[in-house]
KETOR-663712 format. One record per atom (N, C-alpha, C): residue in three letters; x, y, z; atom name. Coordinates in steps of 0.02 Angstrom, whole numbers, plus 32768, in hexadecimal, padded with zeros to 4 digits. Layout:
REM KETOR-663712
<node r="Ala" X="X" Y="Y" Z="Z" a="CA"/>
...
This chain:
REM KETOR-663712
<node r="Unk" X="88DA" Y="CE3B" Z="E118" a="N"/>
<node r="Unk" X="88DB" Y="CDF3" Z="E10E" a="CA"/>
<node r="Unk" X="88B3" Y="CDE2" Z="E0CF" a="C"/>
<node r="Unk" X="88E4" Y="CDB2" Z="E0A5" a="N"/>
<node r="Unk" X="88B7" Y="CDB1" Z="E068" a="CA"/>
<node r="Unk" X="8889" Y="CD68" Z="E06F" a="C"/>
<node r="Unk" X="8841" Y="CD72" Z="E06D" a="N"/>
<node r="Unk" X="881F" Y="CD28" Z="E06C" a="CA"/>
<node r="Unk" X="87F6" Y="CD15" Z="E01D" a="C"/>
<node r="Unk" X="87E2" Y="CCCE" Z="E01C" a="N"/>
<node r="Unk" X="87B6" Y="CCB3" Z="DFF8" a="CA"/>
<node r="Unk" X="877E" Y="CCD4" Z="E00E" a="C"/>
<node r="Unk" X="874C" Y="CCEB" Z="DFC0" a="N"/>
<node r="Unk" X="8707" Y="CD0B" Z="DFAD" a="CA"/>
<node r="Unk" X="86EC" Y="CCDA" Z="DFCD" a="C"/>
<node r="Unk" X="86A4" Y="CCE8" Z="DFE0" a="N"/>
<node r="Unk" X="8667" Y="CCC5" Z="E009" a="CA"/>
<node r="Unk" X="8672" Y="CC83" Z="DFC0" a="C"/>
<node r="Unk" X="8669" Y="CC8B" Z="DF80" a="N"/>
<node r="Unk" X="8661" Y="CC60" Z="DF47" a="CA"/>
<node r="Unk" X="8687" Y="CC2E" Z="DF3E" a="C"/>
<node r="Unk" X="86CD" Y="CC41" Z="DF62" a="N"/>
<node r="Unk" X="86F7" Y="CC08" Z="DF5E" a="CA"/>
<node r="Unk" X="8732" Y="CC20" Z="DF36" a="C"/>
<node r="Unk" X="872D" Y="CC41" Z="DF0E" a="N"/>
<node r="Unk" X="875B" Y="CC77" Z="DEDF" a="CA"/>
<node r="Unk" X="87A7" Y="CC6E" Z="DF0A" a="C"/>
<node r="Unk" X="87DB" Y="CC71" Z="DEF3" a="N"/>
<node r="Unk" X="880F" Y="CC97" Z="DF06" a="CA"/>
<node r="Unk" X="8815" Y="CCF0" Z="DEF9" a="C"/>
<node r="Unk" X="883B" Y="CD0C" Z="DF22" a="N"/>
<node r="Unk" X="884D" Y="CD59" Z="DF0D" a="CA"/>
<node r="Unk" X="8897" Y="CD65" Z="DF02" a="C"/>
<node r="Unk" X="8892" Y="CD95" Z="DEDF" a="N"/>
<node r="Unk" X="88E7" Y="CD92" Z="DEDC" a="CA"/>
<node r="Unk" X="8904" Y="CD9E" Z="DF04" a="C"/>
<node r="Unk" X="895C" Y="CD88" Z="DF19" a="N"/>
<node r="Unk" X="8977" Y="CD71" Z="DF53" a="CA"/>
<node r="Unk" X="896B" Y="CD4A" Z="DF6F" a="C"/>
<node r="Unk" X="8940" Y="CD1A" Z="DF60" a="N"/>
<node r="Unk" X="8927" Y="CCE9" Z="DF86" a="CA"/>
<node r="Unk" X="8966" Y="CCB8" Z="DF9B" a="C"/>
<node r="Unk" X="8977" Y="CC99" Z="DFD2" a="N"/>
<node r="Unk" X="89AD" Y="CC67" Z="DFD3" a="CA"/>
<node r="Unk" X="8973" Y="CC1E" Z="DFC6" a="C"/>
<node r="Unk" X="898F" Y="CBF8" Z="DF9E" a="N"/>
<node r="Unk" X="8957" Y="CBB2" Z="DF86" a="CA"/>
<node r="Unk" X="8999" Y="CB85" Z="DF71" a="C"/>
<node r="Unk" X="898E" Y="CB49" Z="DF6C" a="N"/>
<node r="Unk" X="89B1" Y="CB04" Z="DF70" a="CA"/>
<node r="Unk" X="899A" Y="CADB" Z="DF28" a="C"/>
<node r="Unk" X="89B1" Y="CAC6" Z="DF09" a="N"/>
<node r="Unk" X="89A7" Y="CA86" Z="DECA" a="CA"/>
<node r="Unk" X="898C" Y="CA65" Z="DED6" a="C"/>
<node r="Unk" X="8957" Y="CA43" Z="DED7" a="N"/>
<node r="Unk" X="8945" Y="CA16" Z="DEE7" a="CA"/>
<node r="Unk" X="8938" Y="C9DB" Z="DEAF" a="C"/>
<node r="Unk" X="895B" Y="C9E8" Z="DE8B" a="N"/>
<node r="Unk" X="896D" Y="C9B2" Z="DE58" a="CA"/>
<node r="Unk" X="89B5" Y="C9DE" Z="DE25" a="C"/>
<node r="Unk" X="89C2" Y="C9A3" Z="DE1D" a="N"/>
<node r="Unk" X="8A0E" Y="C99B" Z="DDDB" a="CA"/>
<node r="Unk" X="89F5" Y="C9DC" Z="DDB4" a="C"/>
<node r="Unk" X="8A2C" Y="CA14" Z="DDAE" a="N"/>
<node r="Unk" X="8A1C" Y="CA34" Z="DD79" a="CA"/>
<node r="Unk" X="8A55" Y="CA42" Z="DD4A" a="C"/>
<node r="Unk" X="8A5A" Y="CA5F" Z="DD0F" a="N"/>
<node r="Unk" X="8A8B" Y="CA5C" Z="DCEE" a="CA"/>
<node r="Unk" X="8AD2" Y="CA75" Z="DD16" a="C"/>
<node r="Unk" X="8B0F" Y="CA58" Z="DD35" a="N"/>
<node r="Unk" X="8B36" Y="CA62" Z="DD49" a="CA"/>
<node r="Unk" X="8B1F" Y="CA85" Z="DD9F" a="C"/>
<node r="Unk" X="8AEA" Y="CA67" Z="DDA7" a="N"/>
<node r="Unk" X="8ADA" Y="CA6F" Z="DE06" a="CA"/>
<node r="Unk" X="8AB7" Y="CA38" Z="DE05" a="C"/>
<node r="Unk" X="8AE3" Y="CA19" Z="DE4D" a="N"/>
<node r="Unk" X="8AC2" Y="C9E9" Z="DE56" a="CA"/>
<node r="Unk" X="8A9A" Y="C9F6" Z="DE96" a="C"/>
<node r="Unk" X="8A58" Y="C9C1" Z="DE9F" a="N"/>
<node r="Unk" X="8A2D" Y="C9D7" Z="DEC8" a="CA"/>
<node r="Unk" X="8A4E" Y="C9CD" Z="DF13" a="C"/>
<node r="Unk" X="8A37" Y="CA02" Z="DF26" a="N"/>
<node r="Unk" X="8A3D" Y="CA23" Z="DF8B" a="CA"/>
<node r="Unk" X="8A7E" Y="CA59" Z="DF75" a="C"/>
<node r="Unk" X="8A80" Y="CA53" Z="DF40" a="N"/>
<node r="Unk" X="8AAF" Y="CAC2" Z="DF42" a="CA"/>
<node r="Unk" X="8A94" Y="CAE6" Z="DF3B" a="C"/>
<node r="Unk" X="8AAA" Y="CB19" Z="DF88" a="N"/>
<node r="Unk" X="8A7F" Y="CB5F" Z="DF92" a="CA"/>
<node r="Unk" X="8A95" Y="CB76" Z="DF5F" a="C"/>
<node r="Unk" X="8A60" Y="CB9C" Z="DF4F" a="N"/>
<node r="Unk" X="8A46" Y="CBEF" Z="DF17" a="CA"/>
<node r="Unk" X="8A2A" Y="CC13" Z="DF47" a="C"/>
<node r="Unk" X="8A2D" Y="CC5F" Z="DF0C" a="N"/>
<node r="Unk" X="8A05" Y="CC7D" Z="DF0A" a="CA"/>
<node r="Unk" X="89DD" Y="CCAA" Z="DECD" a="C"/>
<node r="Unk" X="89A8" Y="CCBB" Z="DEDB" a="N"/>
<node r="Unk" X="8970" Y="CCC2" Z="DE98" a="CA"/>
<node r="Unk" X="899B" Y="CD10" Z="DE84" a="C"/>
<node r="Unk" X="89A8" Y="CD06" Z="DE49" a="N"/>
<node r="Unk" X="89B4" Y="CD66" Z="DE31" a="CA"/>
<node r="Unk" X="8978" Y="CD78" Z="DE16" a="C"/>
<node r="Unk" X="8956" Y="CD55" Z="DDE8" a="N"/>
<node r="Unk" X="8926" Y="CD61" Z="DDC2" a="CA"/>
<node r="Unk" X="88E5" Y="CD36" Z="DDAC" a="C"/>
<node r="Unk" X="88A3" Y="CD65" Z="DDB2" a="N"/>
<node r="Unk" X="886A" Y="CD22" Z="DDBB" a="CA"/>
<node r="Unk" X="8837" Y="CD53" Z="DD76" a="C"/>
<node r="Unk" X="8831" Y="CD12" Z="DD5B" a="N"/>
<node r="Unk" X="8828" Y="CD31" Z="DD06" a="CA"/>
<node r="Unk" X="87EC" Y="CCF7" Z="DD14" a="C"/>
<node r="Unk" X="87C5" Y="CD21" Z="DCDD" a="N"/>
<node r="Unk" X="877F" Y="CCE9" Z="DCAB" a="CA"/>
<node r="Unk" X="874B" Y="CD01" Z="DCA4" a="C"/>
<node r="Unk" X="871E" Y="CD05" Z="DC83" a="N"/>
<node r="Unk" X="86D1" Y="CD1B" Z="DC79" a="CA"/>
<node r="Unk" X="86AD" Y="CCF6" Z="DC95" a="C"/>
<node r="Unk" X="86A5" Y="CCAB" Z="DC8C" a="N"/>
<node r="Unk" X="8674" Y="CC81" Z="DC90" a="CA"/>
<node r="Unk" X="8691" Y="CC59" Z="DCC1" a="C"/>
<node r="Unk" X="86B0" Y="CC44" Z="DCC5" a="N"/>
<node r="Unk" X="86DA" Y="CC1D" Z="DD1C" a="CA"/>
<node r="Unk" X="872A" Y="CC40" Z="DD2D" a="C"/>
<node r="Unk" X="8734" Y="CC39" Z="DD62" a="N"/>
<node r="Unk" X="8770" Y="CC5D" Z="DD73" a="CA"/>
<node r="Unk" X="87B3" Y="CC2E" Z="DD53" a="C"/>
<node r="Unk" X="87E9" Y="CC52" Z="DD65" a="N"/>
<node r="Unk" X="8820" Y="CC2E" Z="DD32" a="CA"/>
<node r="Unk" X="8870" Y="CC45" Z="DD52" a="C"/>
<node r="Unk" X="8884" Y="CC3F" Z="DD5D" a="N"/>
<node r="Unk" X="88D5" Y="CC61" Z="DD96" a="CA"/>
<node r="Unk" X="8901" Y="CC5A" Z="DD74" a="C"/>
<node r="Unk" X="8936" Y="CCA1" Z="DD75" a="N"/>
<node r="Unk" X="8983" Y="CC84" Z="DD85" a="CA"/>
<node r="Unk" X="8994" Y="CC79" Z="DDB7" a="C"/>
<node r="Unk" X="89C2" Y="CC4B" Z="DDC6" a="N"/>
<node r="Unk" X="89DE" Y="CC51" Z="DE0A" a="CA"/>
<node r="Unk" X="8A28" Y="CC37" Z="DE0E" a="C"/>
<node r="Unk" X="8A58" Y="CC63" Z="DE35" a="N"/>
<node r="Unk" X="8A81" Y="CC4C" Z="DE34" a="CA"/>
<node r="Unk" X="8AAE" Y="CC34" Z="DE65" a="C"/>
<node r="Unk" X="8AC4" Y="CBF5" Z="DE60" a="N"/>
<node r="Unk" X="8AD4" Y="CBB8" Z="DE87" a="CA"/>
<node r="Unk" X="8B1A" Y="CBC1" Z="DEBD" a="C"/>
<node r="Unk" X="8B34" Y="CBBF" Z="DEEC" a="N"/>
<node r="Unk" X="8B55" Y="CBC6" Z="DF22" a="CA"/>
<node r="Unk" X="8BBA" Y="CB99" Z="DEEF" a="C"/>
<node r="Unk" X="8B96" Y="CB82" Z="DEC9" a="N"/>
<node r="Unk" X="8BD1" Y="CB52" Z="DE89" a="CA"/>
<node r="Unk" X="8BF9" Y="CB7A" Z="DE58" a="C"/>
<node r="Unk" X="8BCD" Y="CBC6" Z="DE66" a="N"/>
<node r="Unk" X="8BD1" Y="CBEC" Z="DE13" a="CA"/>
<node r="Unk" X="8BB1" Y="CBF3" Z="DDEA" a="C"/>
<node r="Unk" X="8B6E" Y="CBA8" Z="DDD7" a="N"/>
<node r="Unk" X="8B55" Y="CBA8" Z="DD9E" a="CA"/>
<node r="Unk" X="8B14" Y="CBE2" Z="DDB7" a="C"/>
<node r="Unk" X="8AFF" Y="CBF8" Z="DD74" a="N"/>
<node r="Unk" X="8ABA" Y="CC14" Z="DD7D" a="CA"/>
<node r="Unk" X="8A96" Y="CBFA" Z="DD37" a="C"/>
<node r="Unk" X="8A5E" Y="CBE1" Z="DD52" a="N"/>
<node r="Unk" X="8A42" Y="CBC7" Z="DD3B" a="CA"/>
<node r="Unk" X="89F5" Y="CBE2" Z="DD17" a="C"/>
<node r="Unk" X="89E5" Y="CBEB" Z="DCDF" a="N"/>
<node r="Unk" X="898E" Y="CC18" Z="DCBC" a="CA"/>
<node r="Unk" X="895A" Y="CBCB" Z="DCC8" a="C"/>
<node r="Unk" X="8934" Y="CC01" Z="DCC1" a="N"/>
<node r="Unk" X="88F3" Y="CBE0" Z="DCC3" a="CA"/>
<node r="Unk" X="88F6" Y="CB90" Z="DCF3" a="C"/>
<node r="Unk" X="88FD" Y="CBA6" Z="DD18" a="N"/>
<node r="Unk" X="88F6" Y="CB63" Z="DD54" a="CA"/>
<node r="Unk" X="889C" Y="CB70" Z="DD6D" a="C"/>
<node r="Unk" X="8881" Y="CB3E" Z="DD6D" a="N"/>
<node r="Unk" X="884D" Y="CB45" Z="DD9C" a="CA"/>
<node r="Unk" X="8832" Y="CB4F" Z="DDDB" a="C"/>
<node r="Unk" X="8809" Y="CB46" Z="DDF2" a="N"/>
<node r="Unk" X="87ED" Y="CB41" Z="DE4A" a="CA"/>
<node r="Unk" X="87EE" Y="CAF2" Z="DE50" a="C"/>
<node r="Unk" X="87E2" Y="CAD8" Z="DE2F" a="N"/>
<node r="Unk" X="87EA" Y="CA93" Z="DE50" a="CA"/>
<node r="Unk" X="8837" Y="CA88" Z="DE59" a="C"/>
<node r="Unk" X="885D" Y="CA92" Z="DE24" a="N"/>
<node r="Unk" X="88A6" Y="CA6F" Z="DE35" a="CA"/>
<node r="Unk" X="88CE" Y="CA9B" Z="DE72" a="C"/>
<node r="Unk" X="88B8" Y="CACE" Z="DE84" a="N"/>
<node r="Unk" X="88BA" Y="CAEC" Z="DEBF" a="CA"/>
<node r="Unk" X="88AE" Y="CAF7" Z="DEFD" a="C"/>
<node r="Unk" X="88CE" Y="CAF1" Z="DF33" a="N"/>
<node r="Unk" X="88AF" Y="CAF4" Z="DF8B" a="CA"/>
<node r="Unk" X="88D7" Y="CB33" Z="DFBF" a="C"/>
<node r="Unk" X="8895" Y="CB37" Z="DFCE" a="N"/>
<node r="Unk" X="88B3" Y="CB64" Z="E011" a="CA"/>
<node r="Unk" X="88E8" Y="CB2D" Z="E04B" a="C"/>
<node r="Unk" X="892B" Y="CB56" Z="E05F" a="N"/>
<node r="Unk" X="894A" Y="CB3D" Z="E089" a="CA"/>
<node r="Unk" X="892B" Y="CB04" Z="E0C3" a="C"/>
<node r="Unk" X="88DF" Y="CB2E" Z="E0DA" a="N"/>
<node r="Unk" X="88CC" Y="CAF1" Z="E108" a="CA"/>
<node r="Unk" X="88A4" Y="CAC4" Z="E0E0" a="C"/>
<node r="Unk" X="888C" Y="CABC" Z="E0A5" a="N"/>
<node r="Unk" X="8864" Y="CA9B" Z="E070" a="CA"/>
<node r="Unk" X="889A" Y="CA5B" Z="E075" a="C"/>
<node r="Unk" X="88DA" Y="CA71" Z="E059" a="N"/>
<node r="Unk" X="8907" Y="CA4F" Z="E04C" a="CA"/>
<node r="Unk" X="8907" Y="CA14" Z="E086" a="C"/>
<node r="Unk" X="891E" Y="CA34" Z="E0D2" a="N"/>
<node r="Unk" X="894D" Y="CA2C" Z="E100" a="CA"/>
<node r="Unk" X="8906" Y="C9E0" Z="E10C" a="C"/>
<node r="Unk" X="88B2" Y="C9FF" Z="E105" a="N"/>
<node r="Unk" X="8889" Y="C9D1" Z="E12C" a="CA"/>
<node r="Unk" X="887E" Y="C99E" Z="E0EE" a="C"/>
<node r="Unk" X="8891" Y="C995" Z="E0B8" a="N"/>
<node r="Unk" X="8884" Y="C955" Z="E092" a="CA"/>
<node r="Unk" X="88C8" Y="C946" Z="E0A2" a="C"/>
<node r="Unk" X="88EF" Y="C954" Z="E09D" a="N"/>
<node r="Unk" X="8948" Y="C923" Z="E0BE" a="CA"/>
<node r="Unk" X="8936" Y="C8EE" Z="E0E7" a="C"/>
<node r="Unk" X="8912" Y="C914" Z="E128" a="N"/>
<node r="Unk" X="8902" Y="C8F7" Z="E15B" a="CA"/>
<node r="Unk" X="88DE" Y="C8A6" Z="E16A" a="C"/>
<node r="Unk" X="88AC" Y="C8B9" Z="E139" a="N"/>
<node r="Unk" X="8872" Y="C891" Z="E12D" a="CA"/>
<node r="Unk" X="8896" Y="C84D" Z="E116" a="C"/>
């Protein structure tokens, strides 16, 4: 089972959600992380359940499935 680092990090394979508009994904389309790049803050590809894959996306514009599911809620 692949999980989120104690830090908050994604790992690769991660399945994660948009959580905002991104170039040709719009936010709440599942992804998943192929690649987690950066020196100084982390940085993702990920690619989107649409086709698109998307570089350098951040941790903020990103959520775990239940991240997602419990701000919907709210």
């Amino acid at each position: 089972m692949v999980t989120t680092r104690a830090d908050g990090a994604f790992v690769n394979r991660e399945k994660v959600v948009a959580a905002v508009d991104l170039p040709g994904v719009p936010s709440g389309t599942k992804g998943k992380v192929v690649l987690r790049t950066g020196f100084s803050w982390d940085r993702y590809r990920v690619h989107f359940e649409n086709g698109v894959e998307v570089s350098w996306v951040e941790r903020d514009q990103l959520r775990t499935p239940k991240e997602f599911a419990a701000e919907a809620s709210q």
